[in-house]
PLY file of the C-alpha trace (Angstrom):
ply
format ascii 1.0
element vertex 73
property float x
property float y
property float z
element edge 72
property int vertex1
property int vertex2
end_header
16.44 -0.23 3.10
18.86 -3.36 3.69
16.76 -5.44 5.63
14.88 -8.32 3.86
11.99 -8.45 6.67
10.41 -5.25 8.27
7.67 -5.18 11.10
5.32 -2.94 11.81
3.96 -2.68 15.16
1.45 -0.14 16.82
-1.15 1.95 16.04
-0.24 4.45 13.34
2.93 2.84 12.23
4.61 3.79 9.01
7.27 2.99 6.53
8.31 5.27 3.83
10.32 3.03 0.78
11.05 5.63 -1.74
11.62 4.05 -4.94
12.17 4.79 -8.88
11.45 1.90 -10.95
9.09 1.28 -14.24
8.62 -2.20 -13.31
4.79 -3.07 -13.55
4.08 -5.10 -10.39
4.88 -4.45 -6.54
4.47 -7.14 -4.24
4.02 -7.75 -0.16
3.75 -10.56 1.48
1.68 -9.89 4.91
1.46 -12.37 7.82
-0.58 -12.61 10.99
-3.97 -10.48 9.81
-5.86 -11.21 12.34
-6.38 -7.52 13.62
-7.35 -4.63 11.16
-4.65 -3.00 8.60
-4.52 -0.40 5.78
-1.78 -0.45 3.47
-1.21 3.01 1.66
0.54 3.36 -1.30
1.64 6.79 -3.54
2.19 6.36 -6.70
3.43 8.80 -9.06
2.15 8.14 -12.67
3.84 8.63 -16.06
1.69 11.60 -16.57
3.17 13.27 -13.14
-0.17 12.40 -11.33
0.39 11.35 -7.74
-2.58 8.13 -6.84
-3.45 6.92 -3.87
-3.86 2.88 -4.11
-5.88 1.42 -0.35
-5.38 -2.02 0.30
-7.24 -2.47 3.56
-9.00 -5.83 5.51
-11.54 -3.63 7.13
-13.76 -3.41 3.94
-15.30 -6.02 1.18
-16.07 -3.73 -1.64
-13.90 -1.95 -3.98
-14.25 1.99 -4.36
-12.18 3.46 -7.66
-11.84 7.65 -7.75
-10.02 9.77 -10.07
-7.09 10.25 -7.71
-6.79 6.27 -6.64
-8.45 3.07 -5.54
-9.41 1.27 -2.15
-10.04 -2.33 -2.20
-10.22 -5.14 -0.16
-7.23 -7.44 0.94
0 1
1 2
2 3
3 4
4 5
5 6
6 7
7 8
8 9
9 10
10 11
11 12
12 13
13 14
14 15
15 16
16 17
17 18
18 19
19 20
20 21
21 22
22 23
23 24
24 25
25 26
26 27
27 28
28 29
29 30
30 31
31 32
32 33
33 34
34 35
35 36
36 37
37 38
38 39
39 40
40 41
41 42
42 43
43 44
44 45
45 46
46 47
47 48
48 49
49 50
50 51
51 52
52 53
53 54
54 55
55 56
56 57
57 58
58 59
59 60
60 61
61 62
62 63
63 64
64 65
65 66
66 67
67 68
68 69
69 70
70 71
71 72
């Protein structure tokens, strides 16, 4: 991807941002929350594991499975 800002607009809107790094943090900055949004995010562990990490503002409590996390933004 070359472009510094993306948006995301509709229902059901995606962006895939493959990536290989070993870097310990990931960061987004999101703007303008006032409707309801999910962030997804696949990560593939060291051990070859694939997680699922849920970053949404529809919920307040944070839910932690074997195969990835959903919390609240």
């Amino acid at each position: 991807m070359d472009a510094r800002v993306v948006q995301l607009i509709g229902d059901g809107s995606s962006l895939e941002m493959p990536c290989n790094s070993t870097l310990p943090y990931l960061v987004f900055h999101l703007k303008n929350l006032n409707k309801f949004v999910c962030l997804e995010i696949l990560v593939k562990c060291s051990d070859g594991k694939k997680r699922r990490l849920i970053c949404s503002n529809q919920q307040s409590t944070t839910r932690i499975t074997k195969n990835g996390c959903s919390m609240p933004l």
